[in-house]
Backbone bond lengths (Angstrom), bond angles and torsions (degrees), N, CA, C in turn:
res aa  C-N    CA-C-N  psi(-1)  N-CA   C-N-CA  omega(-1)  CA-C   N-CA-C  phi
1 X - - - 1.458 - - 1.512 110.01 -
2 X 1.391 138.19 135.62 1.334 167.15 -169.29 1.522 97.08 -105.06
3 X 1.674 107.52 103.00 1.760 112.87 177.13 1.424 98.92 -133.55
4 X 1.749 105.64 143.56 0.974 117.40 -165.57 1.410 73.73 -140.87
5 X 2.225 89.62 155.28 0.928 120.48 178.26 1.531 123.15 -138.70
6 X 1.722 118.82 135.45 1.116 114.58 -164.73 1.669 106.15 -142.52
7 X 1.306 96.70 67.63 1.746 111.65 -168.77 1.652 107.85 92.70
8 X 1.341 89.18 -105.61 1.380 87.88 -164.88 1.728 101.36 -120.42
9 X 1.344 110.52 14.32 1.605 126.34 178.27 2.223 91.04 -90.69
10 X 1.313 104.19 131.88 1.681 99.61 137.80 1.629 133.86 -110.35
11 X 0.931 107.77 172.18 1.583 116.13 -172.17 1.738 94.77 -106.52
12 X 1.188 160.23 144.47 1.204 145.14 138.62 1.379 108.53 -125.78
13 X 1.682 143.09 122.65 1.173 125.91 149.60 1.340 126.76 -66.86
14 X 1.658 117.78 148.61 1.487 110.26 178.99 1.306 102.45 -122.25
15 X 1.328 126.86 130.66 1.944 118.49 -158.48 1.378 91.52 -94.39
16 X 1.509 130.74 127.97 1.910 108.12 140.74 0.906 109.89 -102.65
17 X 1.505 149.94 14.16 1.124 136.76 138.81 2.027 118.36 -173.44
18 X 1.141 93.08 145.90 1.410 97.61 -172.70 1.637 105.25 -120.50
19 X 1.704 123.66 148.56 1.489 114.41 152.72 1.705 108.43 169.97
20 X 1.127 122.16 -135.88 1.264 124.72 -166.62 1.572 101.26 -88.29
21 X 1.245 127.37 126.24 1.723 127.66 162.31 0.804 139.97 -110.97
22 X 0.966 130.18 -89.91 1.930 132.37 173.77 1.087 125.44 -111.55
23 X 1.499 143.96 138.88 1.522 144.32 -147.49 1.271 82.98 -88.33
24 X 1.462 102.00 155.46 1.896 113.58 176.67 1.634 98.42 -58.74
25 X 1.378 125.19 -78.30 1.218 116.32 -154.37 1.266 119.97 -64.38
26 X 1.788 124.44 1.80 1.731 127.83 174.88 1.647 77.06 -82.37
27 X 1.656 145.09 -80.47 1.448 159.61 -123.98 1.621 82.69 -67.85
28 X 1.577 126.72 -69.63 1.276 119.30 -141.26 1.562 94.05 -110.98
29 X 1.167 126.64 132.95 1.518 138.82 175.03 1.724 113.57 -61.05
30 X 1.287 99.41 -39.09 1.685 120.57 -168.47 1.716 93.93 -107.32
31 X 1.192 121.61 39.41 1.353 98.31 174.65 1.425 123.66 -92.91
32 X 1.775 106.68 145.96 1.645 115.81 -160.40 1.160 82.48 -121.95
33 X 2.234 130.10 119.25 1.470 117.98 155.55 1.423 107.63 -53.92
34 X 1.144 139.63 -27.84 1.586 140.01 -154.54 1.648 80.72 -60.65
35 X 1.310 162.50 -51.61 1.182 153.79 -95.80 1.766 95.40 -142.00
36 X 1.304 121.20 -12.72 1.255 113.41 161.79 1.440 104.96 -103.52
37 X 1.476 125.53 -15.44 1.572 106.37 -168.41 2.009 94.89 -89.54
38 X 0.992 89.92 -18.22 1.892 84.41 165.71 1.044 103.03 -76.42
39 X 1.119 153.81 -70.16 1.795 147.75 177.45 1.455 101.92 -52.82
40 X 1.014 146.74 -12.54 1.380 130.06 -173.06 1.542 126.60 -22.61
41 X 1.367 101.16 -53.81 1.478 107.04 176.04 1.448 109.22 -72.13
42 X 0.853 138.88 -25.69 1.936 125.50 168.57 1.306 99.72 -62.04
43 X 1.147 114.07 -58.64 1.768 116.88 -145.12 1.244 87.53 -79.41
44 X 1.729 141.16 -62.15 1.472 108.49 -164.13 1.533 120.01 -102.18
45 X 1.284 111.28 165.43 1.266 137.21 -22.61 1.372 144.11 -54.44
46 X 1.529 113.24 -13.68 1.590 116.94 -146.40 1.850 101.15 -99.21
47 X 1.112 84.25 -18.04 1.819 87.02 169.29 1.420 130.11 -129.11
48 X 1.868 114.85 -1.50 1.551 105.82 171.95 1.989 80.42 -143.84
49 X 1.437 81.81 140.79 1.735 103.76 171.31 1.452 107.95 -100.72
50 X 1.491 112.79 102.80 1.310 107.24 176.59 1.392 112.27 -82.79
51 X 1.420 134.35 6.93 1.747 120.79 173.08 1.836 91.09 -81.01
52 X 1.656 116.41 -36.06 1.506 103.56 -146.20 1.860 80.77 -101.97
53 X 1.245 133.17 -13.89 0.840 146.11 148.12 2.136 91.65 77.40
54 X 1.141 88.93 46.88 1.823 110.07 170.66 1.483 102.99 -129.89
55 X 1.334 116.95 147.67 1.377 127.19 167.66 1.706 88.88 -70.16
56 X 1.744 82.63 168.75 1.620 120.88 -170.20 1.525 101.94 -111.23
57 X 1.540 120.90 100.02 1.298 133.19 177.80 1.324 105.80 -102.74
58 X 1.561 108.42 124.05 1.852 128.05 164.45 1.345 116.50 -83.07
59 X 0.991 128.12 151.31 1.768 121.60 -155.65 2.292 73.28 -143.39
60 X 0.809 127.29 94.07 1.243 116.65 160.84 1.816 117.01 -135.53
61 X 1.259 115.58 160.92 2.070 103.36 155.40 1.399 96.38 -95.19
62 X 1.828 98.37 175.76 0.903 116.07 -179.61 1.980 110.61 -114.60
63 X 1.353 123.25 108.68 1.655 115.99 -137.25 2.083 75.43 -100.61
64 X 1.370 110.17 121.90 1.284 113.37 167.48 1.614 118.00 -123.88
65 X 1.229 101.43 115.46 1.381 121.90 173.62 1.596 133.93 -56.36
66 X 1.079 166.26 78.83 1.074 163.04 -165.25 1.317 112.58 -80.89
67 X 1.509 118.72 -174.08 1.643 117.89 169.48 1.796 106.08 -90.40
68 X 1.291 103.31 -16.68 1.442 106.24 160.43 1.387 125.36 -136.49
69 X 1.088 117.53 40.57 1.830 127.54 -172.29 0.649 100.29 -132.38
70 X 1.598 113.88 173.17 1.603 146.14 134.42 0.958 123.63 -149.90
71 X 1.645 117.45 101.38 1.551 112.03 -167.53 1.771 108.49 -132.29
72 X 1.257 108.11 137.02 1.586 122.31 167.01 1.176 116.72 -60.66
73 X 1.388 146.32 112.37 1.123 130.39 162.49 1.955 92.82 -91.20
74 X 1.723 90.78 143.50 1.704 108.74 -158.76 1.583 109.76 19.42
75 X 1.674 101.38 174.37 1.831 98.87 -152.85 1.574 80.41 -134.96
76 X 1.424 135.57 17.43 1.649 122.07 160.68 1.517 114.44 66.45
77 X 1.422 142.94 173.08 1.033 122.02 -141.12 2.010 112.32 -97.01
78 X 1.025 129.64 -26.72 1.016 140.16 154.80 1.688 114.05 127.13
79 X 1.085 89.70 -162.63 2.040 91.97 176.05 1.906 99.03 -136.47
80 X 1.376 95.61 138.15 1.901 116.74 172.96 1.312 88.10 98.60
81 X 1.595 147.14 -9.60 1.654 119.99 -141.89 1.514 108.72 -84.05
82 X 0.956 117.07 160.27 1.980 113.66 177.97 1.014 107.11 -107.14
83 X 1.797 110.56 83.18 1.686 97.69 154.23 1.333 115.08 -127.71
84 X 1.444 98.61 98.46 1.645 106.87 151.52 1.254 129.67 -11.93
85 X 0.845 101.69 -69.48 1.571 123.27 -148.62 2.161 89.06 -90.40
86 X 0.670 158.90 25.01 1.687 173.17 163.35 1.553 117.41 -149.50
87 X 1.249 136.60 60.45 1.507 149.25 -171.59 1.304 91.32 -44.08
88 X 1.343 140.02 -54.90 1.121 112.80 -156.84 1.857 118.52 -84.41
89 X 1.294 117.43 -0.27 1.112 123.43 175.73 1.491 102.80 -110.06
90 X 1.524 135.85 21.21 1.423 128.71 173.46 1.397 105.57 -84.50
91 X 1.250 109.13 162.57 1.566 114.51 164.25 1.602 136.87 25.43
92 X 1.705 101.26 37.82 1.434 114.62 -166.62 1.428 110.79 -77.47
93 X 1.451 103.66 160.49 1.743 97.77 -176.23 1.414 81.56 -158.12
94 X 1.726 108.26 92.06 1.005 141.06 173.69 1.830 136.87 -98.64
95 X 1.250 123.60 119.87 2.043 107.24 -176.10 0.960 94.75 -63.23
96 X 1.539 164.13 32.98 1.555 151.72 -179.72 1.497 93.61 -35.42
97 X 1.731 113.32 -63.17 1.334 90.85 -159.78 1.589 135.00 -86.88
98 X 1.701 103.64 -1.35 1.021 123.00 168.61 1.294 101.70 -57.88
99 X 1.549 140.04 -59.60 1.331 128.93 156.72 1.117 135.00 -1.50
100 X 1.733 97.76 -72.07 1.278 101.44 164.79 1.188 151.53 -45.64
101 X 1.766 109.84 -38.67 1.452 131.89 143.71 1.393 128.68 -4.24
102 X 1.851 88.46 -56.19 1.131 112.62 -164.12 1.584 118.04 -80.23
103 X 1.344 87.92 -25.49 1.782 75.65 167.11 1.309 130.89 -118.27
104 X 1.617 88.54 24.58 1.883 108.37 171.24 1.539 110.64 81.79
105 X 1.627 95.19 49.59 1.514 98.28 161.54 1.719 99.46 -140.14
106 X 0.877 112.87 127.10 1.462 140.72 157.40 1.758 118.74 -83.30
107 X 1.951 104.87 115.90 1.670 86.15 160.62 1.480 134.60 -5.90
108 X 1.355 111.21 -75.56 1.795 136.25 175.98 1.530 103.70 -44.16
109 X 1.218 124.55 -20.64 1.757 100.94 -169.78 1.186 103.16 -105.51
110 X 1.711 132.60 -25.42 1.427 138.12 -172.91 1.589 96.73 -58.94
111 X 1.438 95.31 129.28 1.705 117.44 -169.93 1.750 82.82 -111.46
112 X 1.155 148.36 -27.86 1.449 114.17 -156.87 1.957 77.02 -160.44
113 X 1.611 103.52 141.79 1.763 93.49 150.04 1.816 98.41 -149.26
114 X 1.221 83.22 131.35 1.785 111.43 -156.54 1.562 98.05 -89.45
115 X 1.548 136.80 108.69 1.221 118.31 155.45 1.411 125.76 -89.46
116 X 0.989 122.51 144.10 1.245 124.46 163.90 1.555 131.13 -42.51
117 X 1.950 110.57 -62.88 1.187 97.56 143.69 2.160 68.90 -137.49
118 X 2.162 78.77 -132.95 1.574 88.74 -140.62 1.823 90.43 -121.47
119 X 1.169 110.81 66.52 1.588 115.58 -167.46 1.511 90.24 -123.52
120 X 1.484 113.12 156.09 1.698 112.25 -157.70 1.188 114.23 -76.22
121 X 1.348 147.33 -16.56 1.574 148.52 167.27 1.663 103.82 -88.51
122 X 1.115 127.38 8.53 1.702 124.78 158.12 1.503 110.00 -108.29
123 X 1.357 114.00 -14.07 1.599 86.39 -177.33 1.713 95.20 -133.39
124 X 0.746 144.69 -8.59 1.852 133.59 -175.98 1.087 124.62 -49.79
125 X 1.185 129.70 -23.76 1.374 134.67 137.03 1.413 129.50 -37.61
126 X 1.187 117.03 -33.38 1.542 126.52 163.56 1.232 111.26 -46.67
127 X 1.055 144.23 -7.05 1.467 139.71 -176.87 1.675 90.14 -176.85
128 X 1.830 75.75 154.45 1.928 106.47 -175.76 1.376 97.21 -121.90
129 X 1.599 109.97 156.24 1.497 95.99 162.15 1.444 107.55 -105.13
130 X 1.494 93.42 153.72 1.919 101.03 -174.40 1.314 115.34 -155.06
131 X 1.135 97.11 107.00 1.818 126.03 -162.73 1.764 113.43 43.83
132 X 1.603 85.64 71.80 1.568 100.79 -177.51 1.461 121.89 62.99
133 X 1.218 134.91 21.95 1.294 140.33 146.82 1.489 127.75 -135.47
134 X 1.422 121.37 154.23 0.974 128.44 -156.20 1.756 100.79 -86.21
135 X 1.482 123.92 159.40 1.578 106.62 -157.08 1.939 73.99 -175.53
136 X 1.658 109.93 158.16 1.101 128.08 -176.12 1.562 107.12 -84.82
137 X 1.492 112.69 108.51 1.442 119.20 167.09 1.376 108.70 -41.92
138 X 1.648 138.24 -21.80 1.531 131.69 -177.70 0.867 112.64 -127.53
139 X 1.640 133.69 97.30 1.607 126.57 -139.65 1.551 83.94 -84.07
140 X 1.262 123.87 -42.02 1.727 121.78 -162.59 1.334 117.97 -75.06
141 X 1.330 117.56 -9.87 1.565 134.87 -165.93 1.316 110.73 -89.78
142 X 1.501 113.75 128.31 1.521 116.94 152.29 1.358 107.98 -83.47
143 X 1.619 97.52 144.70 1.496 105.99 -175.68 1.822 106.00 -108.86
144 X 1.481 106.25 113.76 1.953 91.25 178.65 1.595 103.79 -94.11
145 X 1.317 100.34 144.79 1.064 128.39 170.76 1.710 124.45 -132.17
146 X 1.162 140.58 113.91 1.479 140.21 170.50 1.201 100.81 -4.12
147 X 1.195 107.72 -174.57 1.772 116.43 -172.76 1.962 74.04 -131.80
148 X 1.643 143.83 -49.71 0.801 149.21 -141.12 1.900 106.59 -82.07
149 X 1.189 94.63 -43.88 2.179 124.22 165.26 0.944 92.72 -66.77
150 X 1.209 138.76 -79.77 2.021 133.38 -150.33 2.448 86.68 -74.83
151 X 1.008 109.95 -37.31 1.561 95.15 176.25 1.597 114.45 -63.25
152 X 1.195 115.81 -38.90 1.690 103.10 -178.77 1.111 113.00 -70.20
153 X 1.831 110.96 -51.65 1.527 106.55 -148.41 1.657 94.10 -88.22
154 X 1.466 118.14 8.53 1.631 117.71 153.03 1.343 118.45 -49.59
155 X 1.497 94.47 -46.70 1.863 111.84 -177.57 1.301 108.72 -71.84
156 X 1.542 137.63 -18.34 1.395 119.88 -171.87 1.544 112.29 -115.03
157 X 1.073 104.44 35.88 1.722 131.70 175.52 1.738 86.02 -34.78
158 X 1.201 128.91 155.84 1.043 136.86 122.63 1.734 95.44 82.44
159 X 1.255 127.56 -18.94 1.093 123.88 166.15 2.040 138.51 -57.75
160 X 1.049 108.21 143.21 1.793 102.98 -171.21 1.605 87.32 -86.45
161 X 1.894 99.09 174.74 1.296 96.87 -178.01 1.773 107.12 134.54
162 X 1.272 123.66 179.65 1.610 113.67 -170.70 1.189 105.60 -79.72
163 X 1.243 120.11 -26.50 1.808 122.61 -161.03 1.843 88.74 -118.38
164 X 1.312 126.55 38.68 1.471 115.72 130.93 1.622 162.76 -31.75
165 X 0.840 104.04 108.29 1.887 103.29 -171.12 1.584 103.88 77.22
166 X 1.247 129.51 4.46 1.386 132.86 -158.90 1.594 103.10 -71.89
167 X 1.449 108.63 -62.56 1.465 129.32 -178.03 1.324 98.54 -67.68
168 X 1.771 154.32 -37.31 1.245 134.43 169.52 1.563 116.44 -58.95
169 X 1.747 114.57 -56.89 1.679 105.69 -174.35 1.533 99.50 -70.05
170 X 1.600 122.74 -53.88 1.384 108.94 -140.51 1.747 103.45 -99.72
171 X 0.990 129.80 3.18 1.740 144.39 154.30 1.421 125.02 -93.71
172 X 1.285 113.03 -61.13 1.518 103.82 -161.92 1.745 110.11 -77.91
173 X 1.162 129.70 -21.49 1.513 134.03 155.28 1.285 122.14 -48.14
174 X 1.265 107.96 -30.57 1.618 109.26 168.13 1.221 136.01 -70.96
175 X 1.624 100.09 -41.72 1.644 124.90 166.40 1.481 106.58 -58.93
176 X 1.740 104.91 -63.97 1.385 93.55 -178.54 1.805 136.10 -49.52
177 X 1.512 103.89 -24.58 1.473 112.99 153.17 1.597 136.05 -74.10
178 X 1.362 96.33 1.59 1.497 110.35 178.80 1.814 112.77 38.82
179 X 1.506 87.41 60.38 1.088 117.90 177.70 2.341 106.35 -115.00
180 X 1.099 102.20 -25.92 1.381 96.69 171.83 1.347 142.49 -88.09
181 X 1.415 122.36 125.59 1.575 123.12 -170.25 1.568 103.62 -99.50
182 X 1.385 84.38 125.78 2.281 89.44 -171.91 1.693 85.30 -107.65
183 X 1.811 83.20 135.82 1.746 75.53 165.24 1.358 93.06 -137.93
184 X 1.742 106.08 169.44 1.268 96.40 172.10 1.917 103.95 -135.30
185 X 1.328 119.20 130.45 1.554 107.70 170.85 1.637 86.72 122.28
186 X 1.307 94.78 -170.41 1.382 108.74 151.89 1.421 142.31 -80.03
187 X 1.541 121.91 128.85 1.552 103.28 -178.66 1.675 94.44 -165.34
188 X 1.549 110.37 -175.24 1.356 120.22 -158.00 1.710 93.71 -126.05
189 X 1.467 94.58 132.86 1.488 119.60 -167.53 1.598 109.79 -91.82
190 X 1.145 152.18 142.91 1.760 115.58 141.00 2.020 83.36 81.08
191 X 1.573 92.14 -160.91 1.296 115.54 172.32 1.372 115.94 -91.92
192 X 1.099 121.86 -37.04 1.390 160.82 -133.23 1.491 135.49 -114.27
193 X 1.509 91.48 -40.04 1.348 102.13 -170.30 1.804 113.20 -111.61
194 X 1.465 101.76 122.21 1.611 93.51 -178.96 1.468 109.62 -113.42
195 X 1.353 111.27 123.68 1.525 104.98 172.93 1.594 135.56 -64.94
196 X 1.068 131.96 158.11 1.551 136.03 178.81 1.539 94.30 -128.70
197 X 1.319 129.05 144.42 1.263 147.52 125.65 1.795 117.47 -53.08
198 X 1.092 126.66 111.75 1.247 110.77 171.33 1.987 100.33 -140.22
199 X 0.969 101.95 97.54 1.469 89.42 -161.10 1.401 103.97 -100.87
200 X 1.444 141.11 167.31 1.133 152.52 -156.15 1.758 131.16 138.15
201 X 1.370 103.02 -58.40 1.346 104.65 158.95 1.296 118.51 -59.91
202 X 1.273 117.96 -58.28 1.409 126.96 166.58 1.460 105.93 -113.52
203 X 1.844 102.62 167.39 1.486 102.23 -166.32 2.121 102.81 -75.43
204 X 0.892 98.07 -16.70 1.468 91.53 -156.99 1.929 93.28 -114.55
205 X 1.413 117.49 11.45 1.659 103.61 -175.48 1.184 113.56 -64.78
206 X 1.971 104.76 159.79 1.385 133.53 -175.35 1.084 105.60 -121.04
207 X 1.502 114.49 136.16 1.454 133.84 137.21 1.426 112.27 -95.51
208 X 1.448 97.78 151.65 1.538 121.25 178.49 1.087 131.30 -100.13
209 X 0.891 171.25 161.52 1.350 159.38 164.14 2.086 106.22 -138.74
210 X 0.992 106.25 112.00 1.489 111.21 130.19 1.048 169.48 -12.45
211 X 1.210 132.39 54.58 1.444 128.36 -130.80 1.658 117.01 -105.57
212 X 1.421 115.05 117.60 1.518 109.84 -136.96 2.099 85.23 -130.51
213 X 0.703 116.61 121.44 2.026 107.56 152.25 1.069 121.72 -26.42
214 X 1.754 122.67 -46.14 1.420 126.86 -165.81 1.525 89.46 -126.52
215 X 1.075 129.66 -110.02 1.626 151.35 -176.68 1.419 107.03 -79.30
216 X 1.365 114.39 111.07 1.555 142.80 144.24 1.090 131.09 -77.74
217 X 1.435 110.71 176.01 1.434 116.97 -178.76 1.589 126.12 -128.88
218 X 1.132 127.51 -164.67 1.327 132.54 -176.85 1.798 124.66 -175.22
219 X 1.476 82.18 97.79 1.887 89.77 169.70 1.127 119.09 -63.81
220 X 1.599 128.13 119.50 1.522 110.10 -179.07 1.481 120.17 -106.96
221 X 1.823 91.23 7.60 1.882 65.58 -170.17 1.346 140.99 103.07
222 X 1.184 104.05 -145.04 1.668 126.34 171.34 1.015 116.16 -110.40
223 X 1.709 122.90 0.55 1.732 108.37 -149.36 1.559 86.43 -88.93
224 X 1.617 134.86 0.91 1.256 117.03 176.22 1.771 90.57 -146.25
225 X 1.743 108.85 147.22 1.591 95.02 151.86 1.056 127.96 -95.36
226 X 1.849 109.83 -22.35 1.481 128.80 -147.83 1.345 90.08 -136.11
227 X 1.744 119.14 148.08 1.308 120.98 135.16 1.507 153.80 -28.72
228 X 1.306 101.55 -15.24 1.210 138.19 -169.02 1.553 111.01 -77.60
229 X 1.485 98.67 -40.48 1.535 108.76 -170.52 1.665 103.96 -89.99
230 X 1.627 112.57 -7.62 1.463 97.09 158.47 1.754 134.89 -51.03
231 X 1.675 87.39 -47.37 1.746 113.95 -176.04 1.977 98.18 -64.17
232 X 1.605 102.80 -37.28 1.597 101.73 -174.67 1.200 119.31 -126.48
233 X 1.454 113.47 62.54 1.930 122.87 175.77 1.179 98.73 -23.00
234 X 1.319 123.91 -54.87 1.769 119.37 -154.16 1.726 102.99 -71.41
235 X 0.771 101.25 -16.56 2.092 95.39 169.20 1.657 107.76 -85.03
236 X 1.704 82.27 136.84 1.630 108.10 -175.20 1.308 96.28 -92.51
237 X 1.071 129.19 -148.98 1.621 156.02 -161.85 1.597 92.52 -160.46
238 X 1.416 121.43 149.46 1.305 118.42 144.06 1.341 147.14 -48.81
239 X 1.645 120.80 -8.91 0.700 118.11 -161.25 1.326 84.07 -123.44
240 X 1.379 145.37 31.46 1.293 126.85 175.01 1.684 95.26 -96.41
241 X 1.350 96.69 154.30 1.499 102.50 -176.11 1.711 119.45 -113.27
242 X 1.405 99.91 -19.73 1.738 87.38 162.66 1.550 96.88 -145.02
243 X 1.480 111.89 116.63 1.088 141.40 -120.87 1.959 88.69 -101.14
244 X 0.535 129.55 -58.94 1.542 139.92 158.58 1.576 124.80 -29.28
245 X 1.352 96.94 -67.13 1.856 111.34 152.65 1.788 109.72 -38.34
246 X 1.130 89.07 -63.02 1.625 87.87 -175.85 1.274 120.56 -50.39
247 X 1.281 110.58 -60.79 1.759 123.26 173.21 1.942 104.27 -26.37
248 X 1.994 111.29 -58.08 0.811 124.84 -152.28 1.740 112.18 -64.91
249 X 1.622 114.55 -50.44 1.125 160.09 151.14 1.840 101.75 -29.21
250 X 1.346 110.08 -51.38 1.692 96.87 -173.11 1.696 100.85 -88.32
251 X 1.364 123.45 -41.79 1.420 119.71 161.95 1.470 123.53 -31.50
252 X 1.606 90.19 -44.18 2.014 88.70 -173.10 1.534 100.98 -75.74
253 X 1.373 129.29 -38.83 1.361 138.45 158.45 1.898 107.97 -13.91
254 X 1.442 98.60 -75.53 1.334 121.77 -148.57 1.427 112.86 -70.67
255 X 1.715 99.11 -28.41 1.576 100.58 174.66 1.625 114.84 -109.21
256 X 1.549 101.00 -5.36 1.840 104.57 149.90 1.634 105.63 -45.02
257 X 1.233 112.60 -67.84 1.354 130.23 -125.60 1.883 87.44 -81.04
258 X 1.493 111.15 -47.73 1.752 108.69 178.34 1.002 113.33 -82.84
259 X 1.566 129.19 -14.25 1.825 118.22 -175.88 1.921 89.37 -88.17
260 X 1.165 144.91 -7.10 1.379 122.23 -147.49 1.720 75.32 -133.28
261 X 1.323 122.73 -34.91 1.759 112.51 -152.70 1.369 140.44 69.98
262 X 1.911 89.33 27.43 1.530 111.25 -178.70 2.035 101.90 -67.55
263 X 0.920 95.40 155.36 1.608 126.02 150.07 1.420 118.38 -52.93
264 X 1.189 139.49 128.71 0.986 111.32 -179.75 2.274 93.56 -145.14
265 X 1.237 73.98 118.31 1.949 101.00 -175.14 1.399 110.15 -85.14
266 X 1.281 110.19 83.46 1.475 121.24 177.38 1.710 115.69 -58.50
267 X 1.520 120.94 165.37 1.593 117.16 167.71 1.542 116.44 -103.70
268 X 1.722 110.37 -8.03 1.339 118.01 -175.23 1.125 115.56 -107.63
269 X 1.678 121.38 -63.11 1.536 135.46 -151.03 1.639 96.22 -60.59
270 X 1.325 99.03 133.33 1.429 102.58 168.95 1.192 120.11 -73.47
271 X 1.809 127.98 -122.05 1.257 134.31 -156.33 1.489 104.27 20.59
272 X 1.722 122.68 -116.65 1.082 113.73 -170.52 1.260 117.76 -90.09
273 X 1.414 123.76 -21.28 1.998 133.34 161.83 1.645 84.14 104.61
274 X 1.332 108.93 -6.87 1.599 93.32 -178.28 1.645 115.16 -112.07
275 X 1.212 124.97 150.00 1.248 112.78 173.44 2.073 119.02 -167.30
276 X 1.320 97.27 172.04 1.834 89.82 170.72 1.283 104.10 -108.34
277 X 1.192 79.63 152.70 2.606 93.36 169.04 1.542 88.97 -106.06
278 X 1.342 100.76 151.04 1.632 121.06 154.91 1.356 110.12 -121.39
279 X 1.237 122.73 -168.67 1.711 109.99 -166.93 1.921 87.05 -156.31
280 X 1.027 112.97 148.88 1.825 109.93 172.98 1.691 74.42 -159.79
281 X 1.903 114.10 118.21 0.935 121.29 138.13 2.226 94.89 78.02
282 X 0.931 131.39 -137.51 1.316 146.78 167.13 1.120 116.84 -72.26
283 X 1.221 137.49 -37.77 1.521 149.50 -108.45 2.004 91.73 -143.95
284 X 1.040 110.62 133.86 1.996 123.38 -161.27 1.256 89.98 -125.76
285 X 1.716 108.86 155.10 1.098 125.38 -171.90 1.548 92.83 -143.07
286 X 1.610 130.70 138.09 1.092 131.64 111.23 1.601 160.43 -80.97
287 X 1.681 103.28 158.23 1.830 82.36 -168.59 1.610 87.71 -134.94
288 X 1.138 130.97 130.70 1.509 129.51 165.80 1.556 133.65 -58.24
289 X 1.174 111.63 108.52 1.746 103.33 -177.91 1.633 131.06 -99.26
């Protein structure tokens, strides 16, 4: 486990699973190899498999401690869920929370679990199944979610597609326990935690931010999967859905993170998922921490 510390806040990642994912040119629309064989040395091994010749995607939360919290940022893809249409997140039967255990979080103590947005490897954890129904993995926890995310994928009830059945097991059980906090805009979570709107990948995504005296941090999300997209803001992912937003959204990211010297707590990049940007001119640099 990878723990960070920011006074009297920790950082801990909890992995449920890490490994080979999606070929560059299915992930990135605009993809240039010229742009991994210049990174070569970052990315391999711990983030591109050159035998299977797919990047290396981490599926983990990020479990942050307070002097009075405990909150998940996103809850990773879950165990029992039905998605077809994403093999590697179907029908998992995963220790996620034995993990958790492990780094001294218990169901019962999670006070808040924050998604980013509402796509099936950020929230399945939101709910367990228990004796054939779906029910909130954190009985004590409010779960926030956008008001803009919980409004669309309200609308695509019943719809096929990658992010299937997602919003019936691992969303609407939560609400119905009136267990969910919708927000919309900007606002302050915890003590600690201030939200950003940055939408693009999804219509309604969040960044997080950290809120430190000296050095902070920053959940990003979706706005990147790979390292890669430091060196090339202007690359989407396939799965971003308004393609412009996104562009806009990882820029504000990139020069948050080097004008201030935040942290910045990725949902994909492997090795440690954590890292700094520097900035020279237009052009971003990462370094892994």
């Amino acid at each position: 486990m990878h723990v960070y510390r920011f006074g009297e806040t920790s950082v801990t990642r909890v992995t449920e699973q890490r490994g080979p994912g999606f070929a560059p040119d299915y992930l990135y629309p605009d993809w240039d190899p010229q742009v991994l064989q210049q990174h070569r040395a970052l990315m391999e091994p711990d983030c591109f498999d050159p035998l299977s010749q797919r990047f290396i995607a981490s599926i983990h939360t990020w479990v942050v401690k307070t002097v009075h919290h405990t909150i998940l940022i996103d809850s990773c893809a879950g165990n029992h869920k039905e998605r077809p249409g994403l093999p590697r997140f179907h029908q998992l039967e995963l220790p996620f929370l034995e993990r958790l255990a492990e780094a001294g979080v218990t169901p019962e103590s999670v006070d808040y679990v924050m998604c980013t947005h509402l796509h099936a490897d950020h929230c399945g954890w939101n709910t367990r199944r228990l004796d054939g129904r779906w029910v909130p993995t954190f009985p004590n926890a409010k779960y926030v979610f956008s008001r803009a995310e919980y409004d669309y994928w309200l609308g695509q009830i019943g719809q096929e597609g990658f992010n299937a059945n997602v919003f019936e097991d691992s969303v609407l059980p939560v609400i119905e326990k009136g267990q969910a906090l919708i927000v919309e805009g900007e606002g302050l979570i915890s003590e600690c935690l201030f939200i950003h709107p940055t939408p693009g990948h999804s219509v309604g995504h969040l960044a997080i931010e950290l809120l430190h005296r000296t050095q902070g941090g920053l959940f990003s999300g979706d706005i990147m999967h790979q390292p890669l997209q430091v060196f090339r803001p202007d690359w989407n992912s396939c799965f971003c859905s308004h393609p412009e937003q996104a562009r806009t959204s990882r820029r504000w990211l990139l020069e948050q993170a080097a004008e201030r010297g935040l942290t910045v707590f990725t949902s994909h990049f492997a090795n440690s998922s954590a890292g700094l940007v520097t900035r020279a001119g237009d052009h971003f640099d990462w370094r892994f921490i």
